[in-house]
Structures are given as C-alpha cells and as structure tokens.
N, C-alpha and C positions, 0 to 999 in steps of 0.2 A: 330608529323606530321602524322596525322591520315590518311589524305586523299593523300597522294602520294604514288603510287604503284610502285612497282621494275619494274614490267613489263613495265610500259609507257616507261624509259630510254633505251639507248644505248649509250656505248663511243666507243671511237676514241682516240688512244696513237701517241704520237710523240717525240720517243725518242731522245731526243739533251744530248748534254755537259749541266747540271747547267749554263751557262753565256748565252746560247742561248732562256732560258725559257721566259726571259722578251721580248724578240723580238717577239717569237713566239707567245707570249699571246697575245700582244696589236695586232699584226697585226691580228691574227684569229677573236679577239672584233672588229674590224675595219670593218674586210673584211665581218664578217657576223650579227655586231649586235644581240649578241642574247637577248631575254628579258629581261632575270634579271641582264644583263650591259646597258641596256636603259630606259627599264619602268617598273620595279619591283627591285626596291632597297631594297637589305639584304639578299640575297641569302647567302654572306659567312659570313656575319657580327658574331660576338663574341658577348656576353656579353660586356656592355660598361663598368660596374664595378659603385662600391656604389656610391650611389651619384647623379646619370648620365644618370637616367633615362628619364628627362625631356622631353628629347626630341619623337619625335611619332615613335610610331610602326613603325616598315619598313614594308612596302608593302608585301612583302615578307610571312610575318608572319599572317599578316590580310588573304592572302588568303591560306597560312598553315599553318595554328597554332599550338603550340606545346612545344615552345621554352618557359622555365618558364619567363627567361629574359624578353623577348618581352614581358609579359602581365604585367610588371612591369612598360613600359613606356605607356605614353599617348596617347588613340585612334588616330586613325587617321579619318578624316570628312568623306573618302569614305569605302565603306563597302566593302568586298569580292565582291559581284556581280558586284559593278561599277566599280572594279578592273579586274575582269576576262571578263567583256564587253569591258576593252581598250583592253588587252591583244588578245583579237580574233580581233578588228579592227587590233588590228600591225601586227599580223603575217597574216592576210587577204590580208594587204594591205604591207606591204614589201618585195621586191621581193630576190629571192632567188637567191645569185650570181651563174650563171653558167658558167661553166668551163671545160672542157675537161683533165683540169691534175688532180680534183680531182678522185679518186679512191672509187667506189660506193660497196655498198653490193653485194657480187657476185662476182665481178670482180675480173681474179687473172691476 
C-alpha cells in the first residue's frame, strides 16, 4: 500500500476489560460512521484462502493496492477515482457528531 502515509493518521485508545470491546466498537461505528465501515469495504478483510477469489476486489484495495490477495480476485466495475469521488461526497456531506464530552487535541 504504496500510497498511505503514516503521517495522514491519528489514534485514539479506550482501554476497557475484553467483554467491553464489542460494545464499544459498534457503538463508536454507530455513532460515527466512518468510511471504510460504510463505503469502502476491506479495510480489515484477510486473505479469503484458495479457491475463494471469485468474488471483486474490496474497495478498499482498488483505492490502495498492495495486498497480493486482493489482485487475485475479480476487478471491480468502478476505478479508484470514482471510488475516491464518493469518498469526498461522504465525508463532505456527513455531519460530524458533536459533543461536548468528547475530549479533543489539546485538551487536558
């Protein structure tokens, strides 16, 4: 994945007990939607294993390629560009939950 740079990211930890993780996950996917749990499908995808290719490229991969796997399955009809023109309408146009108990950069 040629074209992802370290510097675009940032995280954010939220240490729970193990039984708390699954709560935590889906409500943050809930509460914030982010892309690639909406309109970029295979961000965490594996290898599907022999056989099993059939199925298309994940999004994912078409717009960073890299994965030997992923070039083993079948293109997908839209290209990187018409994938990274929905990608900027979604985050254009979906609003950002705001809140006051999240805790921002800076703030201590």
């Amino acid at each position: 994945m040629d074209n992802l740079k370290l510097a675009d990211f940032f995280c954010r930890f939220l240490v729970v007990e193990d039984i708390w993780i699954p709560l935590g996950e889906s409500l943050l996917i809930a509460r914030f939607a982010p892309v690639w749990n909406s309109l970029v499908d295979g961000f965490g995808n594996h290898d599907p294993g022999k056989g099993r290719h059939q199925g298309q490229r994940p999004r994912w991969d078409v717009l960073h390629p890299g994965r030997s796997w992923a070039e083993k399955c079948r293109e997908r009809p839209e290209s990187a560009v018409d994938i990274a023109r929905e990608v900027k309408t979604y985050l254009r146009d979906t609003p950002y939950p705001i809140s006051n108990r999240f805790i921002e950069s800076g703030d201590t």
